[in-house]
C-alpha positions, 0 to 999 in steps of 0.5 A: 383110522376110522373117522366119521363126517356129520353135515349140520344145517345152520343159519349161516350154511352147513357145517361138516363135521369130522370125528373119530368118536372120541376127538373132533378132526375139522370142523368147517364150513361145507362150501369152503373146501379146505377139508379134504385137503386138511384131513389128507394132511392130519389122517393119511391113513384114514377112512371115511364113513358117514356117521349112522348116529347123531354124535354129543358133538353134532348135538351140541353144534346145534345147541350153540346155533340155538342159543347155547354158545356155550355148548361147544366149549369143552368139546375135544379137538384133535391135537394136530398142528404145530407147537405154535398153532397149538398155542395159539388155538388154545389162546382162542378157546379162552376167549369168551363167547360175546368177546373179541380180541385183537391178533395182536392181544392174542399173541400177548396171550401166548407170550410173543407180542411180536407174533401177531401175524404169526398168530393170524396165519395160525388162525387161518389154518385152524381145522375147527371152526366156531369150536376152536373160536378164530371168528373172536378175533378181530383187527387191530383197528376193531375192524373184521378181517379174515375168515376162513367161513367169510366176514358175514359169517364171522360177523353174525357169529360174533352178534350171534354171541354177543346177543347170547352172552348177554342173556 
C-alpha cells in the first residue's frame, strides 16, 4: 500500500498528514510522535512518499485554520480501530464546530453511559486530529483535560471554533 505524507503549517505547529489518496490514515501534530507507531500498526505493508501535490485534504485543513471550520467535516477517514473506537470517533464528528461535550455526554451518544473513560482512551488513540474532533470534548466538570496535541492547542482549537461558528 502506497500512502502519501503532507506537512501542513498552522497557527498552532505543523500537521502531518497521511493518506493514501482516497482515505485519510493519521493526522497529527508533527512534534507529538505517535504517528510512526500508529501507522506501523494500521498499514504494515505500507510505503511512504511525500505527496508531489497539494491534496483536496491539505486544502481543506488549511481552510479550517483559515476560518472554514467546517471544511474538514466530510473528509473520509480511514476505517481503522476497533468497533468500539469507531464508535466512539463517529460520535465525535457529530458534534458540531463551537460545541463541546462531555466524556461522559459521548458515551450517552454511543448508548454505554457507563463508558466514559472508555470513551477518553478511545479518544486518545484516535489517528485524526481536528478531523475526527477529540478536542470537542471536555471534562465533566467543563474543564479541559487530555489532548494528545497539548491543552493549548485544544484550548485555541475550541476558541478557534466557537469564534467561527459564531459568524
Amino acid at each position: 500500500m502506497q500512502l502519501f505524507v503532507e506537512r501542513i503549517s498552522t497557527p498552532i505547529g505543523a500537521i502531518l498528514l497521511t493518506h493514501d489518496g482516497k482515505l485519510i490514515c493519521n493526522t497529527e501534530f508533527e512534534d507529538c510522535g505517535r504517528r510512526e507507531r500508529e501507522l506501523a500498526l494500521h498499514f504494515p505493508d505500507a510505503t511512504f512518499t511525500r505527496a508531489r501535490r497539494r491534496s483536496p485534504f491539505a486544502e481543506a485543513l488549511s481552510r479550517y485554520f483559515k476560518c472554514d471550520i467546517r471544511a474538514v467535516d466530510k473528509l473520509p477517514v480511514a476505517k481503522i480501530g476497533t468497533p468500539f473506537q469507531q464508535r466512539a470517533w463517529a460520535a465525535l464528528r457529530r458534534i458540531k464546530p463551537g460545541e463541546t461535550k462531555s466524556y461522559g455526554e459521548q458515551a450517552r451518544a454511543i448508548g454505554l453511559p457507563q463508558a466514559a473513560r472508555a470513551v477518553g482512551r478511545a479518544n486518545a488513540l484516535n489517528p485524526n486530529a481536528i478531523i475526527v474532533p477529540c478536542h470537542r470534548v471536555r471534562g465533566s466538570g467543563g474543564d479541559l483535560t487530555g489532548y494528545g496535541g497539548g491543552l493549548e492547542r485544544k484550548r485555541w482549537l475550541i476558541e478557534h471554533e466557537a469564534k467561527y461558528a459564531r459568524g
